[in-house]
TIDOPA-982580 format. One record per residue (C-alpha): chain; x, y, z; residue in three letters; residue number from 1. Coordinates in nm, 4 decimals, always signed. Layout:
TIDOPA-982580
   ch       east      north         up    aa     i
    A          X          Y          Z   ALA   NUM
...
//
This chain:
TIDOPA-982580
   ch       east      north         up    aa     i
    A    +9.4183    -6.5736   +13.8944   UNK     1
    A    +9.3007    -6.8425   +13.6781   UNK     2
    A    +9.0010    -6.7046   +13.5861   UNK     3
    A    +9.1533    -6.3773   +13.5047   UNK     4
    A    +9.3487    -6.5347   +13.2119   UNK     5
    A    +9.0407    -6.7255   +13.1253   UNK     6
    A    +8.8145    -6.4267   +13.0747   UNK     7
    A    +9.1853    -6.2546   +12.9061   UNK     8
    A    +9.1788    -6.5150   +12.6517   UNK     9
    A    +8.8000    -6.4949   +12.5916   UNK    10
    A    +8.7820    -6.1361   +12.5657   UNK    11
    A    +9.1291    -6.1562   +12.3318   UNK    12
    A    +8.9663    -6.4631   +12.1060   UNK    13
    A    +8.6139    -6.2264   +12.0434   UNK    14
    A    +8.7990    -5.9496   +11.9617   UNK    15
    A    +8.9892    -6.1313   +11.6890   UNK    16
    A    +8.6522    -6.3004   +11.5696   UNK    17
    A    +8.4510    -5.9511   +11.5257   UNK    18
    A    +8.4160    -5.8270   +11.1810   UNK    19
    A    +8.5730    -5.5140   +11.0628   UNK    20
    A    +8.3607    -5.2255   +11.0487   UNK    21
    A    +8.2460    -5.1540   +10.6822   UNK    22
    A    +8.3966    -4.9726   +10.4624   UNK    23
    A    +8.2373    -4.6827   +10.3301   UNK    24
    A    +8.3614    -4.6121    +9.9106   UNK    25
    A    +8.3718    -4.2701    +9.8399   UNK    26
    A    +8.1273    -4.1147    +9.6274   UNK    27
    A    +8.2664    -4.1163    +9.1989   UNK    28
    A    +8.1416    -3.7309    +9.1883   UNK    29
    A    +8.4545    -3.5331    +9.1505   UNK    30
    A    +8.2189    -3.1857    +9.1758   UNK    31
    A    +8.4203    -2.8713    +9.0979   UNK    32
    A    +8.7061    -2.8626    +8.8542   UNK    33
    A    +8.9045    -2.6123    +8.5689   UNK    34
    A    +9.1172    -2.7108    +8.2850   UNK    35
    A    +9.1608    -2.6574    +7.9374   UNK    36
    A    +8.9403    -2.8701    +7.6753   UNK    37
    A    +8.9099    -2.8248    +7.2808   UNK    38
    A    +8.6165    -2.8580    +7.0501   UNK    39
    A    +8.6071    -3.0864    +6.7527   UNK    40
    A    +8.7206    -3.0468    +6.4464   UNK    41
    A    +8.4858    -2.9061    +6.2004   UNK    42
    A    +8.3243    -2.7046    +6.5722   UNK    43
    A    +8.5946    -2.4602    +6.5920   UNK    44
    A    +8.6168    -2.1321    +6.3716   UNK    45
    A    +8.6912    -2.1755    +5.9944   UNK    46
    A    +8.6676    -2.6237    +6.0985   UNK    47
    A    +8.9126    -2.5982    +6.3232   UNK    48
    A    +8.9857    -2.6612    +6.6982   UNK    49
    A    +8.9603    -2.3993    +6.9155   UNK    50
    A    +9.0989    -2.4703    +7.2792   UNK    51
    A    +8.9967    -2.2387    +7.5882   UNK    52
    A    +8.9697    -2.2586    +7.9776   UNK    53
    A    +8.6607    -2.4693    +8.1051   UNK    54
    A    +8.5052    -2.5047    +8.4395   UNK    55
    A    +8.3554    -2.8702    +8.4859   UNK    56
    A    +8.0906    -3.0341    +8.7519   UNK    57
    A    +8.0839    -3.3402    +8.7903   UNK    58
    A    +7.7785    -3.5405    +8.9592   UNK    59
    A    +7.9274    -3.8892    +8.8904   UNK    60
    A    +7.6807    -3.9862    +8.6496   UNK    61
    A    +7.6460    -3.6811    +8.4472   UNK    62
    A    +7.8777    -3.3389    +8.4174   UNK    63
    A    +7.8737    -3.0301    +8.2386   UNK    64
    A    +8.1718    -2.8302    +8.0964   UNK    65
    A    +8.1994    -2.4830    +7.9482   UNK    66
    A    +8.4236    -2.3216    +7.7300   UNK    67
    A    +8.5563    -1.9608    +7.7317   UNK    68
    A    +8.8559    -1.8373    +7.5086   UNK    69
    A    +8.9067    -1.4990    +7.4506   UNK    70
    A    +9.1852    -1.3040    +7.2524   UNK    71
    A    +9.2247    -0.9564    +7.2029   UNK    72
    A    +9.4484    -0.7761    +6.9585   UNK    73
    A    +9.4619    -0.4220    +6.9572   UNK    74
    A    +9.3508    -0.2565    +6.6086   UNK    75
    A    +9.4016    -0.5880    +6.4326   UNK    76
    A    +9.1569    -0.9066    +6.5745   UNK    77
    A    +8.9099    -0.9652    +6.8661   UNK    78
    A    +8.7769    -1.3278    +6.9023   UNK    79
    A    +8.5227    -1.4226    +7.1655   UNK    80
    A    +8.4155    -1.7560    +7.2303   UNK    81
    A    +8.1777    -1.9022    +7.5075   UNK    82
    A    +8.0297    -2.2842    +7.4669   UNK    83
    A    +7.8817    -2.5631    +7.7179   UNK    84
    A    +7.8768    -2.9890    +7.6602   UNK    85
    A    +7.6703    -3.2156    +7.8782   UNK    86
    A    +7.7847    -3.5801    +7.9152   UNK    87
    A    +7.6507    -3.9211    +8.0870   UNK    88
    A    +7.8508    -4.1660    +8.1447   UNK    89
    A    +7.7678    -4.5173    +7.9961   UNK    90
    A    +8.0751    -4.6835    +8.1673   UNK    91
    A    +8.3404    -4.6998    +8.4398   UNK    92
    A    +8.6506    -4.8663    +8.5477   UNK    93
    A    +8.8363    -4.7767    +8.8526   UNK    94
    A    +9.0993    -4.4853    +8.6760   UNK    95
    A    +8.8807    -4.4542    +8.3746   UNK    96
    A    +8.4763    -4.3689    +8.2118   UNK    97
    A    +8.3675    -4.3605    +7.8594   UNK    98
    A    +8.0372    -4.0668    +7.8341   UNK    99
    A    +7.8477    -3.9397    +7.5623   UNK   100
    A    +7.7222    -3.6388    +7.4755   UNK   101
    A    +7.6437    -3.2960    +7.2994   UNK   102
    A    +7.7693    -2.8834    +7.2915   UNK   103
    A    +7.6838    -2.6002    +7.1531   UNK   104
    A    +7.8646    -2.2059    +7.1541   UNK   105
    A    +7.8705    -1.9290    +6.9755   UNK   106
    A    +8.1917    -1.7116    +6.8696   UNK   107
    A    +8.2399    -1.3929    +6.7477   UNK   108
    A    +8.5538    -1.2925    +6.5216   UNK   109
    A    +8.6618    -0.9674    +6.4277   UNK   110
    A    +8.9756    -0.9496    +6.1941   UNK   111
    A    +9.0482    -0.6248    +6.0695   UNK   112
    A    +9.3984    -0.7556    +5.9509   UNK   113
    A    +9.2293    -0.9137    +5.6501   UNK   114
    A    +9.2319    -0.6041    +5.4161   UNK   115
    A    +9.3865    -0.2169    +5.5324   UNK   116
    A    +9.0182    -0.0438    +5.6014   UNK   117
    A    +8.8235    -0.3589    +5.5611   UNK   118
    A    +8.6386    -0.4857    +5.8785   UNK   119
    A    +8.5667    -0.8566    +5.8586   UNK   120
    A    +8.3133    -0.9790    +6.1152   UNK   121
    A    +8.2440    -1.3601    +6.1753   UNK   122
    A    +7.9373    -1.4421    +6.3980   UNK   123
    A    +7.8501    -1.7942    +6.4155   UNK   124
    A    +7.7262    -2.1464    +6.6095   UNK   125
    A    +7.8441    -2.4828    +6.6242   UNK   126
    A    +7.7403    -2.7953    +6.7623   UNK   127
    A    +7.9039    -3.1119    +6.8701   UNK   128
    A    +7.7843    -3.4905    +6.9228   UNK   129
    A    +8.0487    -3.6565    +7.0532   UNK   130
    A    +8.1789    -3.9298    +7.3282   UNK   131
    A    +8.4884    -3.9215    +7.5247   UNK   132
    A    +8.7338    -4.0997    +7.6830   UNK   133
    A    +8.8436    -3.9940    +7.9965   UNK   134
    A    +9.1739    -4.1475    +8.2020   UNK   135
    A    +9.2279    -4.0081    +8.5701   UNK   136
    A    +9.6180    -4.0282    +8.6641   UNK   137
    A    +9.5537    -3.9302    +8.9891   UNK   138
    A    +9.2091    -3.9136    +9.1956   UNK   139
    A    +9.1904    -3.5549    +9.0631   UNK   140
    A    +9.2954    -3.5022    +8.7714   UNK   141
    A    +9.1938    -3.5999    +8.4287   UNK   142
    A    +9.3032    -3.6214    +8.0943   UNK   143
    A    +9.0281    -3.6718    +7.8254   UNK   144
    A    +9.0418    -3.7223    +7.3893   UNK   145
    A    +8.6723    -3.6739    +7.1987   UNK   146
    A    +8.5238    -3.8154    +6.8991   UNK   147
    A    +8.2515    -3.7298    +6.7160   UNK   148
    A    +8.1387    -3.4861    +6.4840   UNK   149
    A    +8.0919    -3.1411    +6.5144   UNK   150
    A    +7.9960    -2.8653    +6.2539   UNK   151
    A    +7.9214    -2.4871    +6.2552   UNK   152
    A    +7.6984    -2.2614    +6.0829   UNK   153
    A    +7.6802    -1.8658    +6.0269   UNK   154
    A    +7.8589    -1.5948    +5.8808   UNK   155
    A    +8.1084    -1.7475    +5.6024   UNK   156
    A    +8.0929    -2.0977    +5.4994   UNK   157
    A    +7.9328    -2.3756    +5.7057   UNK   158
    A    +8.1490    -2.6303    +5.7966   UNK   159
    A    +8.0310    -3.0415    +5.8890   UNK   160
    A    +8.3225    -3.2469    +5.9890   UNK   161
    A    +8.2754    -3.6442    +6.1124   UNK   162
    A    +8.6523    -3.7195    +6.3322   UNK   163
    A    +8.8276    -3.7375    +6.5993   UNK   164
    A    +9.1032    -3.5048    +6.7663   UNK   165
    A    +9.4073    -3.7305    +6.5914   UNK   166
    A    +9.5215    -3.3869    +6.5495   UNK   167
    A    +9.6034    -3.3592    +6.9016   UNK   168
    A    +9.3101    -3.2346    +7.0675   UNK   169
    A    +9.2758    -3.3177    +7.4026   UNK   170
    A    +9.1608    -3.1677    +7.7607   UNK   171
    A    +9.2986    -3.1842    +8.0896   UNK   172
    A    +9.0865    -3.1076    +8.4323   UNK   173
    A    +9.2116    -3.0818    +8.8058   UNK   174
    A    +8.9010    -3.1366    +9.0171   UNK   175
    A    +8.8598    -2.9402    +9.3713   UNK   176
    A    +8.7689    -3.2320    +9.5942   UNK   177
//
């Protein structure tokens, strides 16, 4: 009997003694995600902002985002909008990451409310260089501000703008995991 408590407490004492397996940290990809993100001021038709849905991927160290917006009124405007960024990220804290990088899109505008039986057609580019701040409130889900400049060129007047989105431009991502 005593040397069944013996080899109890030995067996008992390397147990407690073993290290803990390792622990394995998941991967800072976030891969798939949709939100809603805005361009810069000075990007967006006429040097404004123009917000529309985006579809994200997210490799960790790089990502890509698009823009679409559409709107559609009948006998009166049609706007169509499609644009892409790229951004690497230059730093990281647990919640948060600071990237830079660049987009371009096109848009198309068609307001026949300007004049009765005038047809006013807007086809133009834009371009951004920007970074961005981006917070994560939960493990999926981010909320992001830009700065930068961005500027657009085509039919109309080209616009150049060098800012940020003080005027409440922002983006927002939920990231299928």
């Amino acid at each position: 009997m005593h040397s069944l408590l013996l080899l109890i407490a030995l067996g008992s004492s390397a147990a407690q003694t073993e290290s803990p397996p390792p622990t394995t940290s998941r991967s800072d990809a976030r891969g798939l995600g949709v939100g809603v993100q805005t361009t810069l001021p000075g990007a967006g038709p006429f040097g404004g902002t123009e917000a529309g849905i985006s579809v994200a991927f997210d490799q960790a160290q790089w990502r890509v985002s698009t823009l679409l917006n559409v709107l559609f009124v009948e006998d009166d405007f049609t706007a169509f909008r499609i644009g892409g960024r790229f951004f690497y990220r230059l730093h990281k804290v647990s919640m948060a990451d600071f990237s830079v990088g660049a987009g371009v899109g096109f848009e198309y505008v068609d307001n026949q409310s300007v004049s009765p039986g005038v047809d006013d057609e807007l086809l133009a580019g834009y371009f951004e260089a920007l970074g961005q701040i981006r917070v994560f409130v939960v493990r999926n889900v981010s909320v992001n501000a830009n700065l930068g400049f961005g500027f657009r060129v085509g039919d109309g007047s080209n616009r150049f703008g060098l800012t940020g989105q003080a005027n409440g431009g922002f983006g927002i991502t939920y990231f299928f995991e």
